[in-house]
MARTI-32375 format. One record per residue: residue number from 1; y, x, z negated of N, C-alpha, C, O in turn; residue in three letters. Coordinates in Angstrom, 1 decimal. Each point is the difference from the previous one (the first is absolute). Layout:
# MARTI-32375
+-----+--------+--------+--------+--------+--------+--------+--------+--------+--------+--------+--------+--------+---------+
! num !    n.y !    n.x !    n.z !   ca.y !   ca.x !   ca.z !    c.y !    c.x !    c.z !    o.y !    o.x !    o.z ! residuo !
+-----+--------+--------+--------+--------+--------+--------+--------+--------+--------+--------+--------+--------+---------+
! NUM !      Y !      X !      Z !      Y !      X !      Z !      Y !      X !      Z !      Y !      X !      Z !     ala !
...
+-----+--------+--------+--------+--------+--------+--------+--------+--------+--------+--------+--------+--------+---------+
END
This chain:
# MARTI-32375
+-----+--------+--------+--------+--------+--------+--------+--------+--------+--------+--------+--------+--------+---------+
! num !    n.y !    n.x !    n.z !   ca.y !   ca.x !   ca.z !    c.y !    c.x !    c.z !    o.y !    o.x !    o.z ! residuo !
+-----+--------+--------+--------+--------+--------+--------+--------+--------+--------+--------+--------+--------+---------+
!   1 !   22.0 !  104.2 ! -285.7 !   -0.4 !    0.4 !    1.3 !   -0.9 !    1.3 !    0.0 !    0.0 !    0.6 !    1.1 !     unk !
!   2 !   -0.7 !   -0.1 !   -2.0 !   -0.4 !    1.4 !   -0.3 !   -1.2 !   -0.3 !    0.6 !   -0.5 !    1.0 !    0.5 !     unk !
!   3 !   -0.2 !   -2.0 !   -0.5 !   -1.5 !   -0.7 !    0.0 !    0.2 !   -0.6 !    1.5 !   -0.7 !   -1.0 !    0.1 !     unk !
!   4 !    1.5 !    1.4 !    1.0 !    0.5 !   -0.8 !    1.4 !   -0.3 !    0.3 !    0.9 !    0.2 !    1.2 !    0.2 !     unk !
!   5 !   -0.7 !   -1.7 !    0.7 !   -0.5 !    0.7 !    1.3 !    0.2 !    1.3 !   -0.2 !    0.9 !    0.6 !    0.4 !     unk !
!   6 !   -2.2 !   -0.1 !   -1.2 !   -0.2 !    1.5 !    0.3 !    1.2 !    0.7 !   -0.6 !    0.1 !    1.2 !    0.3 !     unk !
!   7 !    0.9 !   -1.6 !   -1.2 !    0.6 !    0.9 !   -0.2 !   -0.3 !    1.4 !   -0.6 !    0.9 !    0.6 !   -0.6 !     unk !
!   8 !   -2.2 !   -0.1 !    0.8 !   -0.3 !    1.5 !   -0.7 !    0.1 !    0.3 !    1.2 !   -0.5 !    1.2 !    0.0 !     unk !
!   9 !    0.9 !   -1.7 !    1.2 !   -0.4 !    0.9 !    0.6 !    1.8 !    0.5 !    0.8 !    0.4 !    1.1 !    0.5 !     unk !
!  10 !    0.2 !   -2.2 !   -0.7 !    1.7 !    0.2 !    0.0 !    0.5 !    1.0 !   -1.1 !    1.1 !    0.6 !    0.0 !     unk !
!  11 !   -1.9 !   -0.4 !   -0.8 !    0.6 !    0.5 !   -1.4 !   -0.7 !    1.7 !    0.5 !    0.6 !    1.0 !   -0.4 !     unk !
!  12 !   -1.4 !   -1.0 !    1.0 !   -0.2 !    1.4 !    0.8 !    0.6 !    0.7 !    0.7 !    0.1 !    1.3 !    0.0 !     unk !
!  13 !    0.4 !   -2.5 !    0.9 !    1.1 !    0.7 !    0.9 !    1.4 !    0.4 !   -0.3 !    0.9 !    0.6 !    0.5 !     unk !
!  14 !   -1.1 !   -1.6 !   -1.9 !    1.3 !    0.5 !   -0.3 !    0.3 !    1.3 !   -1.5 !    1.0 !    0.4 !   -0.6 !     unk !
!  15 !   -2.5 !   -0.2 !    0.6 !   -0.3 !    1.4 !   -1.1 !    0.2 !   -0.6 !   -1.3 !    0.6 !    0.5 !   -1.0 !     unk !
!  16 !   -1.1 !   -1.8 !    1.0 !    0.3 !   -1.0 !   -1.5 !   -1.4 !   -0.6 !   -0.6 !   -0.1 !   -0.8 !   -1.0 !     unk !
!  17 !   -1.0 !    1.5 !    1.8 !   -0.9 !   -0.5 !   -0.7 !   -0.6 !    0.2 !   -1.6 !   -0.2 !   -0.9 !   -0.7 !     unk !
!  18 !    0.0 !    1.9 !    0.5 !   -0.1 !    0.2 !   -1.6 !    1.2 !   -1.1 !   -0.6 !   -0.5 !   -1.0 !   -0.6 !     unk !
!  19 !    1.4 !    1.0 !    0.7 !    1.6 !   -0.7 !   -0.5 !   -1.0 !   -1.6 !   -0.6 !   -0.2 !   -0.5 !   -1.1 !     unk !
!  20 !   -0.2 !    0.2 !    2.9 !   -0.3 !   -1.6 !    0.0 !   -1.3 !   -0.1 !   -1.0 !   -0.1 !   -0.5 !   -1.1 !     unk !
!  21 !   -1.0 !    1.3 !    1.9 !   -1.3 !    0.1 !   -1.6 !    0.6 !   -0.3 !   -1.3 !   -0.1 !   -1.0 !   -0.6 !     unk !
!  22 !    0.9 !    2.0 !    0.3 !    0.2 !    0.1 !   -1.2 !    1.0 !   -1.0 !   -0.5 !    0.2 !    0.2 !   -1.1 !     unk !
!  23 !    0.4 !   -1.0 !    1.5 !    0.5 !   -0.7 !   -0.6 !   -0.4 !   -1.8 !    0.1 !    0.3 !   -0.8 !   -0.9 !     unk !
!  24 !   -0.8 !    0.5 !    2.1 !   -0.3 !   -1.3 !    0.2 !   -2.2 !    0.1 !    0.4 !   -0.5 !    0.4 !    1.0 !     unk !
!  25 !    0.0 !   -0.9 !   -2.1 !   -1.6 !    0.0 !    0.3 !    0.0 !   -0.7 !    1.5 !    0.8 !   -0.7 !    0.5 !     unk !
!  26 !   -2.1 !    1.3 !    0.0 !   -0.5 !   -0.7 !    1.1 !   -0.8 !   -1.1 !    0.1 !   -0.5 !   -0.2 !   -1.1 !     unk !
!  27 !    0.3 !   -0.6 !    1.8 !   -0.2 !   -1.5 !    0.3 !   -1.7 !    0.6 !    0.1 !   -0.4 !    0.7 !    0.9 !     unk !
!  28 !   -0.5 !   -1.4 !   -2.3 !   -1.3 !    0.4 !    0.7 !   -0.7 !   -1.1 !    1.0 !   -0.8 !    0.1 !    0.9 !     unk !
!  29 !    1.4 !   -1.3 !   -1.6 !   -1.0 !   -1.0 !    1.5 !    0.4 !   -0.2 !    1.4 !    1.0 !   -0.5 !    0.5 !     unk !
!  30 !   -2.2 !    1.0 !   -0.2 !    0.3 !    0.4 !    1.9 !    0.3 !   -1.4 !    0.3 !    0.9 !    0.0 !    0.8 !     unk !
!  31 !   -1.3 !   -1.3 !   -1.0 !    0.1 !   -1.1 !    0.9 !    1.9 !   -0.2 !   -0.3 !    0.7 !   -0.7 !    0.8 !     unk !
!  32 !   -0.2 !    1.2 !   -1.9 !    1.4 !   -0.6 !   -0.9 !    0.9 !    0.7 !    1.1 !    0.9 !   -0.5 !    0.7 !     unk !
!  33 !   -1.3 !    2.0 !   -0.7 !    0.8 !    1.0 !    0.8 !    0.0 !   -0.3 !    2.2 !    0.8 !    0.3 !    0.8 !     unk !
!  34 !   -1.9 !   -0.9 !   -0.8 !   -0.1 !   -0.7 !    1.2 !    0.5 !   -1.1 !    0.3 !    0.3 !   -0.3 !    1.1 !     unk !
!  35 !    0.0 !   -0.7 !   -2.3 !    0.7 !   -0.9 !    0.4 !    1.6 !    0.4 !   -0.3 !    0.8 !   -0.9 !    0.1 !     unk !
!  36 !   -0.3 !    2.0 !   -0.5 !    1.2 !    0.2 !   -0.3 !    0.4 !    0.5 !    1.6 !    0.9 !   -0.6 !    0.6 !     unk !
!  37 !   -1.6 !    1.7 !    0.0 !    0.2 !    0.4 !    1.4 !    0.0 !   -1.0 !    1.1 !    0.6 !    0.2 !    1.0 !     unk !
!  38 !   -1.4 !   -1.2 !   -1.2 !   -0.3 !   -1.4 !    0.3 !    1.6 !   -0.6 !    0.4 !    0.5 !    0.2 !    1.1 !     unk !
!  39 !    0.0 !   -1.0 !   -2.4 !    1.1 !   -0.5 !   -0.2 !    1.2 !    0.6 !    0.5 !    0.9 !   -0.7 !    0.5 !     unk !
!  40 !   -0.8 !    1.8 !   -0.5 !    1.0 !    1.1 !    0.3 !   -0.2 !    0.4 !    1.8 !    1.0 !    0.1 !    0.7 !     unk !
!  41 !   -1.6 !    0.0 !   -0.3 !   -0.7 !    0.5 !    1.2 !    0.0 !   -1.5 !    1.3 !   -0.1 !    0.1 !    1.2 !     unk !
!  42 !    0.2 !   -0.9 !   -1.6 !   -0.2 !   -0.7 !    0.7 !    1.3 !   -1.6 !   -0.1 !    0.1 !   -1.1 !    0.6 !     unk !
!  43 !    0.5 !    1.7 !   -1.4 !    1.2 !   -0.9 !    0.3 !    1.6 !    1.1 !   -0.2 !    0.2 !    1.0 !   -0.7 !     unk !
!  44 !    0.7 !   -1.5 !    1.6 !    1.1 !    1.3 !    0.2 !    1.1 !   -0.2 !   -0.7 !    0.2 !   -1.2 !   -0.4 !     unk !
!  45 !    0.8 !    2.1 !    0.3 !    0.4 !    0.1 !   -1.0 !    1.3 !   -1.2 !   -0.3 !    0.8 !    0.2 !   -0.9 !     unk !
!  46 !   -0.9 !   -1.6 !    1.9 !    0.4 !   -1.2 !   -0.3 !   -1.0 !   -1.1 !   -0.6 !    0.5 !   -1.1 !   -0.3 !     unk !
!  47 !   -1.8 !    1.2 !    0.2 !   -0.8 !   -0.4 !   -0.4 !   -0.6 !   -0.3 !    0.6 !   -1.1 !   -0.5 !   -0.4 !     unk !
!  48 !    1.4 !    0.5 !    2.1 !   -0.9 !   -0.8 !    1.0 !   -1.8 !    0.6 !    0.2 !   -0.4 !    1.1 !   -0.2 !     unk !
!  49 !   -0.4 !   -2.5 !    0.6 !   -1.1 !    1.2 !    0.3 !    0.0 !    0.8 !    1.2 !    0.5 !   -0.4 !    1.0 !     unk !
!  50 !   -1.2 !    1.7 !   -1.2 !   -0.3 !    0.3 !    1.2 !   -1.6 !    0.8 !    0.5 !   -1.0 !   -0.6 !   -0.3 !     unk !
!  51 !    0.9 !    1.3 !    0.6 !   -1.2 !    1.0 !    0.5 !   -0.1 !    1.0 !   -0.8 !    1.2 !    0.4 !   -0.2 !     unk !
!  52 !   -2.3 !    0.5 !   -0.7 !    0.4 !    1.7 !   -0.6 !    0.4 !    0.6 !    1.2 !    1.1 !    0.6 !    0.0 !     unk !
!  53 !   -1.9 !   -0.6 !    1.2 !    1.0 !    1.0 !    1.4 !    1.1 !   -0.3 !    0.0 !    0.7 !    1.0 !    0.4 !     unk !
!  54 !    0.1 !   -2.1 !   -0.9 !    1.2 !    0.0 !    0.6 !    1.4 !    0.6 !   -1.0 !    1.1 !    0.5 !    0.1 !     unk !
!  55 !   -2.4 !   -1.1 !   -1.4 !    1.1 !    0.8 !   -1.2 !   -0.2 !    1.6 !   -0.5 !    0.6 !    0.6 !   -0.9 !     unk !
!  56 !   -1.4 !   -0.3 !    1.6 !    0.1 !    1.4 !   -0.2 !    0.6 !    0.7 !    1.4 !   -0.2 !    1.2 !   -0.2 !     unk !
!  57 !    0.7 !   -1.4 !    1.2 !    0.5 !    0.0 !    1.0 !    1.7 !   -0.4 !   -0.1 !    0.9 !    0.6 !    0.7 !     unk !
!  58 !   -0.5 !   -1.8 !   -1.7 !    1.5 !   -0.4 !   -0.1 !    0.2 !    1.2 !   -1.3 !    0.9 !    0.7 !    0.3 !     unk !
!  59 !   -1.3 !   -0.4 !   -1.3 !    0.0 !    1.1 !   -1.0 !    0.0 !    1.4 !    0.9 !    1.1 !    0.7 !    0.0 !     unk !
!  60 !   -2.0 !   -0.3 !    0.7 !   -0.1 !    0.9 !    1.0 !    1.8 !    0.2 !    0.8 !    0.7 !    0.9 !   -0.3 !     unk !
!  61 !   -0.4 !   -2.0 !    1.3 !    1.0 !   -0.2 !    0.2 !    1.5 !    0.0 !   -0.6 !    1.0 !    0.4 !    0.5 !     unk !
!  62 !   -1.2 !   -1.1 !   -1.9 !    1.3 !    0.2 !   -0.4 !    0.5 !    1.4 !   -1.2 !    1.0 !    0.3 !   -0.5 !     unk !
!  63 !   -2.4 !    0.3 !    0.5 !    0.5 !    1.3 !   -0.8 !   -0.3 !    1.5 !    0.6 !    0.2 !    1.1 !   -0.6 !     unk !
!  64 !   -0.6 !   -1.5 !    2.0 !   -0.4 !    1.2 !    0.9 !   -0.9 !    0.5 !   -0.1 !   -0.3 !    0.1 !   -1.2 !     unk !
!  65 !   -0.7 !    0.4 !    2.1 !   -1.3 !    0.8 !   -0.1 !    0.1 !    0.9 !   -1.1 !   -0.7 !   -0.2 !   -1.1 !     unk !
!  66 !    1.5 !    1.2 !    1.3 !    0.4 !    1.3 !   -0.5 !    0.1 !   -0.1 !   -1.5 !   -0.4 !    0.9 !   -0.8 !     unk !
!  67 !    1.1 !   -2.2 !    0.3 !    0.5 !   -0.1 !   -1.7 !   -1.5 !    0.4 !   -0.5 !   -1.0 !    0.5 !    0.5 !     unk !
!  68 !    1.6 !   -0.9 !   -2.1 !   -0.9 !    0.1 !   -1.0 !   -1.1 !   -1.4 !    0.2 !   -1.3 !    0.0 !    0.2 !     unk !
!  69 !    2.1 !   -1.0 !   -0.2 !   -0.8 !   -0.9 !   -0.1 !   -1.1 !   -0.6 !    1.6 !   -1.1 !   -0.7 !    0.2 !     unk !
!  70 !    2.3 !    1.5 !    0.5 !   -0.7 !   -0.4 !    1.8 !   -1.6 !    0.8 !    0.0 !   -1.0 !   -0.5 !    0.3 !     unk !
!  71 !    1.3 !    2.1 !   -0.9 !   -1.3 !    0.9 !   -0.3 !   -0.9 !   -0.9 !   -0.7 !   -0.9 !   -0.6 !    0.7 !     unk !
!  72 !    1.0 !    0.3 !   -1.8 !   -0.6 !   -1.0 !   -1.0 !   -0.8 !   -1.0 !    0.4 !   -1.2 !    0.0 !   -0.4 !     unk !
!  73 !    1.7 !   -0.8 !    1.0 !   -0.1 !   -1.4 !    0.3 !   -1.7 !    0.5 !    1.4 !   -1.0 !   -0.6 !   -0.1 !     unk !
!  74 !    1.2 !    1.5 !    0.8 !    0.0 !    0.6 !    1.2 !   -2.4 !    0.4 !   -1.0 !   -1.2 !   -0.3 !    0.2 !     unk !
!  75 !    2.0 !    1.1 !   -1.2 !   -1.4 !    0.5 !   -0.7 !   -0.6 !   -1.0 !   -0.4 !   -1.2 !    0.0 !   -0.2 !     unk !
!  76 !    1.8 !   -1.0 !   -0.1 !   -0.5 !   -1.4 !   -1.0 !   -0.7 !   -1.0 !    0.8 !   -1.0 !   -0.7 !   -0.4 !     unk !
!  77 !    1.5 !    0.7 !    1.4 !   -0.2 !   -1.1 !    1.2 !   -1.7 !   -0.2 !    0.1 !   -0.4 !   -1.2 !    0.1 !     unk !
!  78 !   -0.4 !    1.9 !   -0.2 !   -1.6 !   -0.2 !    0.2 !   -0.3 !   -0.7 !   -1.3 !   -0.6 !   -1.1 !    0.0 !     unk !
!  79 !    1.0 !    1.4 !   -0.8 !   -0.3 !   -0.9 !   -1.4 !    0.7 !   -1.5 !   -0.3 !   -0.3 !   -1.0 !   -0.5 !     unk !
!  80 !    1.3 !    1.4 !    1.2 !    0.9 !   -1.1 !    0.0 !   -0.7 !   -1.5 !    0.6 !   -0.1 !   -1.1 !   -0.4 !     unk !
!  81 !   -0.2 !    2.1 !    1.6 !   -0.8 !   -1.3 !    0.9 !   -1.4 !   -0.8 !   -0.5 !   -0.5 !   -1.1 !    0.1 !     unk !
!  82 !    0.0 !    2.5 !   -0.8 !   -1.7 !   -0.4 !   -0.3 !    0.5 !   -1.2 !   -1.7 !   -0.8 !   -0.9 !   -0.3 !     unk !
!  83 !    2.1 !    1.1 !   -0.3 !    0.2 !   -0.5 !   -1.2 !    0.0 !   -1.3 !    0.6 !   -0.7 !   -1.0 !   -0.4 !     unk !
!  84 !    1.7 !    0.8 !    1.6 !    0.1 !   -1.6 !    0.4 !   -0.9 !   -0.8 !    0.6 !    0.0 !   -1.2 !    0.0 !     unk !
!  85 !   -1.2 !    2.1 !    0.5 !   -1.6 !   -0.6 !    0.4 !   -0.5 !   -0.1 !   -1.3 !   -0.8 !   -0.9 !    0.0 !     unk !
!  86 !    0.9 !    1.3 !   -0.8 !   -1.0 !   -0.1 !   -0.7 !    0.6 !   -1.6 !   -1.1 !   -0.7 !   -0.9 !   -0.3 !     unk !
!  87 !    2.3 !    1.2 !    0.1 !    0.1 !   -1.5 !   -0.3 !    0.0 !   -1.6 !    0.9 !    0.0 !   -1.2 !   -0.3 !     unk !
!  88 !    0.0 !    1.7 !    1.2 !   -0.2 !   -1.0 !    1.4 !   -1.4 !   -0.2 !   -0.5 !   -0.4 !   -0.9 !   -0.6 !     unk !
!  89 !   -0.5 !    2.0 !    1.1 !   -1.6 !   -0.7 !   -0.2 !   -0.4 !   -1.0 !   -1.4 !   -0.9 !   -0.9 !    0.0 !     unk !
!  90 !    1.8 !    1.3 !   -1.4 !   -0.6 !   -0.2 !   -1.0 !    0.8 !   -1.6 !    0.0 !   -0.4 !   -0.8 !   -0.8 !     unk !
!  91 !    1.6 !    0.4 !    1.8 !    0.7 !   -1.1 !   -0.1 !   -1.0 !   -0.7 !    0.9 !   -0.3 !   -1.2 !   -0.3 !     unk !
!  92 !    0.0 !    1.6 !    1.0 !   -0.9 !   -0.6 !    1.0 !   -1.7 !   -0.4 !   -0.6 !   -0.6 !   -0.9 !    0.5 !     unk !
!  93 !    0.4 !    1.3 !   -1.2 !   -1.4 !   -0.4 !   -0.8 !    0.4 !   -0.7 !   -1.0 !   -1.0 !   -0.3 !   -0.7 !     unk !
!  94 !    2.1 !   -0.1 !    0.1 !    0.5 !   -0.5 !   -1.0 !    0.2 !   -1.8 !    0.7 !   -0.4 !   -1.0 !   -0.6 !     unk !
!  95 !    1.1 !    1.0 !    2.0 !   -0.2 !   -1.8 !    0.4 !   -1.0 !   -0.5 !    0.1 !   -0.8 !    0.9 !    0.3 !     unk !
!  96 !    0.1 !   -2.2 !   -0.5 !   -0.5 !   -1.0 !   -0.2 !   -0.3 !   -0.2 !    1.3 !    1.0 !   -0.1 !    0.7 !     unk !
!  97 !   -2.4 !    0.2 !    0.0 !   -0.6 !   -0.1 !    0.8 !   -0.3 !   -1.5 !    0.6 !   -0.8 !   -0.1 !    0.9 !     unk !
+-----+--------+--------+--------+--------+--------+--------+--------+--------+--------+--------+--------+--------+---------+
END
């Protein structure tokens, strides 16, 4: 999970970032790391699909604004969204015309 929806940036909030660098490398391919935020972002935590608004909104909701992870999720959200457009577009150029 070190390589997870943005987890450097949870690992900030939670004053663990050197910790996480240093022990698990970072994910260098941007399409691998977008489809990981992809996968995770857009289906909930029973596997159903759903929307990134909605799953960053049910995460939002079940750990409170205020938490570590509610702050988190809260900073992440613009990247979050642009990760799931950008795998949408590249699925979308990918079907057979």
């Amino acid at each position: 999970m070190a390589n997870h929806s943005f987890a450097l940036l949870e690992a900030e909030e939670r004053r663990l970032r050197d910790v996480l660098e240093a022990e698990f490398p970072l994910l260098e391919d941007p399409l691998l790391v977008d489809a990981l935020v992809y996968c995770d972002m857009t289906t909930t935590p029973d596997g159903e699909p759903t929307t990134a608004q909605d799953r960053v909104a049910e995460i939002v909701s079940r750990y409170g604004a205020d938490s570590v992870v509610g702050r988190f999720i809260r900073r992440a959200e613009p990247e979050i969204f642009a990760a799931v457009e950008r795998v949408e577009a590249a699925l979308a150029m990918a079907q057979p015309r």
